[in-house]
Structures are given as C-alpha cells and as structure tokens.
C-alpha positions as a Markdown table, in Angstrom:
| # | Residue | x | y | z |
|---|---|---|---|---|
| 1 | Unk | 0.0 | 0.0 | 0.0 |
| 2 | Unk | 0.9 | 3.4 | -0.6 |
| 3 | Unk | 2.5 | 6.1 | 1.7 |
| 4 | Unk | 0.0 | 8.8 | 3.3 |
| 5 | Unk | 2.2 | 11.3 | 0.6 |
| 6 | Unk | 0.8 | 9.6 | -2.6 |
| 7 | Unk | -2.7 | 8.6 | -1.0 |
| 8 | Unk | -5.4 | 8.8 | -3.6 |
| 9 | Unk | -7.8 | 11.9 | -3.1 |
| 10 | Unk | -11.0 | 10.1 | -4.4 |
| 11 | Unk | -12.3 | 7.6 | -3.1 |
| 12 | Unk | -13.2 | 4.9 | -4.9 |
| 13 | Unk | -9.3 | 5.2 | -5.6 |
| 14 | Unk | -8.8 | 4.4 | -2.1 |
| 15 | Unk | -10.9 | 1.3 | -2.5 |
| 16 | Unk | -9.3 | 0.4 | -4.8 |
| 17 | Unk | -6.0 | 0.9 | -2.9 |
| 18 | Unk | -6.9 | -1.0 | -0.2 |
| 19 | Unk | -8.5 | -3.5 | -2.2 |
| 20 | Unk | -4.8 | -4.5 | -4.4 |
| 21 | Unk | -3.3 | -4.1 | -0.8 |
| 22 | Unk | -4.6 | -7.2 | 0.7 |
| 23 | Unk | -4.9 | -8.8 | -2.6 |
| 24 | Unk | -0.7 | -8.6 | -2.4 |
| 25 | Unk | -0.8 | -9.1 | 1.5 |
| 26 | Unk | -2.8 | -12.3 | 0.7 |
| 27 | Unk | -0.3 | -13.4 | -1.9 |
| 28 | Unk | -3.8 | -13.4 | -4.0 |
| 29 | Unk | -3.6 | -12.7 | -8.0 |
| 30 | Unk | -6.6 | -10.3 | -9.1 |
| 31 | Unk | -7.8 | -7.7 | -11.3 |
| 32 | Unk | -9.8 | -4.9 | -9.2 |
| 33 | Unk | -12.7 | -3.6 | -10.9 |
| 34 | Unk | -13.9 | -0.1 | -9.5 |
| 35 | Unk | -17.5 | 0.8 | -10.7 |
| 36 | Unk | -18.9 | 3.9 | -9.3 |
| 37 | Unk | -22.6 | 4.9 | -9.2 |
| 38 | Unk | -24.7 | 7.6 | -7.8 |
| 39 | Unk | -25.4 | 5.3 | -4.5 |
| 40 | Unk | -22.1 | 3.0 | -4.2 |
| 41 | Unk | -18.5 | 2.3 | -5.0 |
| 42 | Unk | -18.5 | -1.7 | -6.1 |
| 43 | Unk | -14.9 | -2.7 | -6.2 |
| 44 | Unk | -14.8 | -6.4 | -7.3 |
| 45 | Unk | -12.1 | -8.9 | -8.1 |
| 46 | Unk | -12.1 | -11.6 | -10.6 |
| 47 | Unk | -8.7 | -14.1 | -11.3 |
| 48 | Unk | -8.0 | -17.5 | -11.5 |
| 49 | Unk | -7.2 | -17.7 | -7.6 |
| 50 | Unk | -9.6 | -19.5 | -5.1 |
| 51 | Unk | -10.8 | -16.6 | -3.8 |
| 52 | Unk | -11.8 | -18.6 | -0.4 |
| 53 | Unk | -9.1 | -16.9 | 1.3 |
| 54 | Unk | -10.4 | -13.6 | 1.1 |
| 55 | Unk | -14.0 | -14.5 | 1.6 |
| 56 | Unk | -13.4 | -16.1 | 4.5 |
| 57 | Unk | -15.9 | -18.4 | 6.6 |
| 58 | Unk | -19.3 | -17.2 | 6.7 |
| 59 | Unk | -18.3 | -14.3 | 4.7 |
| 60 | Unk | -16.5 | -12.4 | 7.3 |
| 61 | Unk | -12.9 | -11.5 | 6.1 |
| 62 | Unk | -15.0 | -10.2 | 2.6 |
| 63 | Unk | -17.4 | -8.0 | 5.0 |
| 64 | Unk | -14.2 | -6.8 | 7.0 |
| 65 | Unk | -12.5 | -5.3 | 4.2 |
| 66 | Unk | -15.7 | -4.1 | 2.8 |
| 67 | Unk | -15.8 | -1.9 | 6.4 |
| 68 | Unk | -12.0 | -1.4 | 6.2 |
| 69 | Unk | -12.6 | 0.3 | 2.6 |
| 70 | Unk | -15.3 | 2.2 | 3.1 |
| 71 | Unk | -13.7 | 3.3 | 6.4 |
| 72 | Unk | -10.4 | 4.4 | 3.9 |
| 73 | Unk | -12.9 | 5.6 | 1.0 |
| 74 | Unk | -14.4 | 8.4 | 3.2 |
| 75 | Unk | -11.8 | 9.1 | 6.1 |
| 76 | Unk | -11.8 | 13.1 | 6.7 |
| 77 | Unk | -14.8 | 13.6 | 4.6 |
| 78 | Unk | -18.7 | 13.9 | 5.2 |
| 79 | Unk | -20.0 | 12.9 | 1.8 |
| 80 | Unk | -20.6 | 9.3 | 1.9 |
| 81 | Unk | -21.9 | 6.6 | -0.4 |
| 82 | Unk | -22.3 | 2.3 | 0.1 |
| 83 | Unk | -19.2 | 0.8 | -0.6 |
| 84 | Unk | -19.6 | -2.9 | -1.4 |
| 85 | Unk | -16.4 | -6.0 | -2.0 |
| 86 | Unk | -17.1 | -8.8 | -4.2 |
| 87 | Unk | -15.1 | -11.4 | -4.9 |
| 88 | Unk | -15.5 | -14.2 | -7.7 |
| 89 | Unk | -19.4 | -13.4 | -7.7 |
| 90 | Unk | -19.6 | -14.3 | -3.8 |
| 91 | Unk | -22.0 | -12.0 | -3.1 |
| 92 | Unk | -24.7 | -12.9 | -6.0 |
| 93 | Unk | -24.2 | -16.3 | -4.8 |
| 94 | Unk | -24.5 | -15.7 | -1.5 |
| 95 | Unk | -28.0 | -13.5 | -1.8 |
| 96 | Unk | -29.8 | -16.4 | -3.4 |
| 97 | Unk | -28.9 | -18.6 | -1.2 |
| 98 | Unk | -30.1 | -16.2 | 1.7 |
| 99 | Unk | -33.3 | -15.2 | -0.1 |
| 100 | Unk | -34.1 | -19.2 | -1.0 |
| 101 | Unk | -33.4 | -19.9 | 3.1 |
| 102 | Unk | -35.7 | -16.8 | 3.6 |
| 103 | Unk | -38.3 | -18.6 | 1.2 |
| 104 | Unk | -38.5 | -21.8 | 2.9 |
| 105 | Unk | -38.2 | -20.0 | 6.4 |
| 106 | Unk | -41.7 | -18.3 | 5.1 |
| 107 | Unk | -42.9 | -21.4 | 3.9 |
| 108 | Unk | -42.2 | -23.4 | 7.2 |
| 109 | Unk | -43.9 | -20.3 | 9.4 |
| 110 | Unk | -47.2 | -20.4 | 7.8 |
| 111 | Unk | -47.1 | -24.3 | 7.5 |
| 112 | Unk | -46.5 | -24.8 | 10.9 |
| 113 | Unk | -47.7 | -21.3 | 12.6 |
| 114 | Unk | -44.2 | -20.9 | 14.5 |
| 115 | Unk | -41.2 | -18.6 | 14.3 |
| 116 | Unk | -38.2 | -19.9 | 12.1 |
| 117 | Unk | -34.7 | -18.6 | 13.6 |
| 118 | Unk | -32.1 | -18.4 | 11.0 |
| 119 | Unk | -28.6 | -18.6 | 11.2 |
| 120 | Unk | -27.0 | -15.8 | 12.0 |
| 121 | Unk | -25.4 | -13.5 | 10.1 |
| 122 | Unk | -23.9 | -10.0 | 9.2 |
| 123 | Unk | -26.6 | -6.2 | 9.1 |
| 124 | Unk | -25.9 | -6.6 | 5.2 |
| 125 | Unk | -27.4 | -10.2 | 4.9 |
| 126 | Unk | -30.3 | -9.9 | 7.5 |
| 127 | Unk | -31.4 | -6.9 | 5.4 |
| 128 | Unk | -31.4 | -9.2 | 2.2 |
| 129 | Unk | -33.7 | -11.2 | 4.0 |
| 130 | Unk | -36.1 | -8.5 | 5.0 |
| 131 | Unk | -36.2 | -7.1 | 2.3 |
| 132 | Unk | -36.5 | -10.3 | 0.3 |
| 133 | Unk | -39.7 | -11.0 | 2.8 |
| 134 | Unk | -41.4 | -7.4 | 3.1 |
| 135 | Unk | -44.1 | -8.3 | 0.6 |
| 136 | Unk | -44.8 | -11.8 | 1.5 |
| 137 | Unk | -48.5 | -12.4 | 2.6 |
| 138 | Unk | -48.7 | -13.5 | 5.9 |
| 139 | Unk | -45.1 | -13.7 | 7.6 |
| 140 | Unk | -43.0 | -10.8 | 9.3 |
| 141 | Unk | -39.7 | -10.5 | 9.9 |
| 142 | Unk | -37.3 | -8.9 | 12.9 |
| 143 | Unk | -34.1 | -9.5 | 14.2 |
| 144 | Unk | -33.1 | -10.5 | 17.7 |
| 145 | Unk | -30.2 | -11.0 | 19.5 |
| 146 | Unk | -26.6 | -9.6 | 20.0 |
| 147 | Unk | -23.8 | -9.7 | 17.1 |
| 148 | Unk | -22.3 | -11.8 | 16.1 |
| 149 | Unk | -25.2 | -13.9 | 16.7 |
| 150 | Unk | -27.5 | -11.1 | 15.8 |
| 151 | Unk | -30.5 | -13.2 | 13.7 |
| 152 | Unk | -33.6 | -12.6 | 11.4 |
| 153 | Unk | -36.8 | -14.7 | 12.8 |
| 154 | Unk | -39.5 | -15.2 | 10.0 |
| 155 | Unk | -42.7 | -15.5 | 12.4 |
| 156 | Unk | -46.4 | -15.6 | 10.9 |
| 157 | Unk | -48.6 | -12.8 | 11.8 |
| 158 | Unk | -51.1 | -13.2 | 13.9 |
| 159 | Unk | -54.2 | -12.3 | 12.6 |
| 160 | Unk | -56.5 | -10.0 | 15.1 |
C-alpha cells in the first residue's frame, strides 16, 4: 500500500488501494474492478485464484474489508456513499442462497404457525432477508439478539 504522501484523493481510488493491498498481502492474484454509481462504489475482483481466502468463513474476512474500505474511502470527509467488495461473484451467490433460506423459512412459518430462527449472520445479509420477505403475505420479519449472533426470525402474523 501506498505512503500517506501519494494517497489517492477520491475515493473509490482508495478502494481500490486498499483492495490490491490485501490482494498482495494475501499473496492473491486479481484484477480490481472499481464501478462507481450515484449510490455505491463496487470494487470487485475476478482471477484465477480460489478466492476462499479472502472471503473467508461465513463471509467475514469479505465483509471486514468491505468496512475497512469504506472506512479508507471516506476518512476526513462527510459525503458518503455504500461501498460494497465482491469477490469471484460471492455475493450474488450468497443472496440467493439467503433469499431461497428466507423462502423456505416463510414457507415453514405459515405451515407450521411458528417462528423460524435463521442462522446468524452479518446487518448486510439480515437486510437481504427483510427485504427479500417485506411483501410476502402472511409472515413478518425482525431480528433478535446480540452480534455476532444477531439473527432474522420469519414469524407468521397473527391475525386480530
């Protein structure tokens, strides 16, 4: 990574940046792809490397540098937009997997008339799921518990 002298001004430069940094750090080959929209930076990396590594289990080392970069992206200023890390496609992947679990959650609630717990996971993929379920007759959705084990239940409403 670069000294604080030659430190990119903009920042989905300094996503970027960091991005290649831990790419080398990891010993990781990897072209970085910056897209920047009116709502997000997207910085994602494609190669022939397992990207497994930088994924991590569960998702967390991906969803820790996503922090670290949007920390780096926007240190000093008060403009802000998303910043999001992909790597290989994981986080595609990863929503429909969450939003087919959310599906059968729903189905299960209204089947049985209890609350399904899911796993838990990161703010980013419990929102998938809410948002996944918002229009679905008949369920609700809210999260409970503490992080890391923070959670989305999928309970039936109750009808009055």
């Amino acid at each position: 990574m670069s000294g604080a002298d030659d430190w990119p001004q903009e920042p989905a430069e300094r996503v970027r940046e960091i991005v290649e940094g831990v790419l080398d750090e990891l010993d990781l080959d990897g072209e970085v792809e910056i897209r920047e929209e009116d709502d997000r930076i997207t910085a994602s990396v494609a190669g022939d490397d397992d990207y497994g590594l930088l994924i991590g289990k569960r998702g967390q080392t991906i969803d820790a540098l996503q922090l670290l970069a949007y920390q780096a992206a926007y240190r000093g200023m008060r403009e802000r937009k998303r910043v999001v890390v992909d790597a290989a496609g994981y986080r595609e992947r990863r929503r429909e997997t969450l939003t087919a679990r959310a599906d059968r959650a729903a189905e299960q609630a209204l089947s049985g008339s209890e609350s399904v717990e899911l796993d838990p996971m990161s703010a980013q993929e419990r929102r998938v799921v809410h948002e996944h379920l918002k229009e679905r007759a008949g369920v609700e959705t809210y999260s409970e518990g503490d992080e890391p084990h923070r959670c989305v239940v999928v309970a039936p409403l109750v009808s009055e």
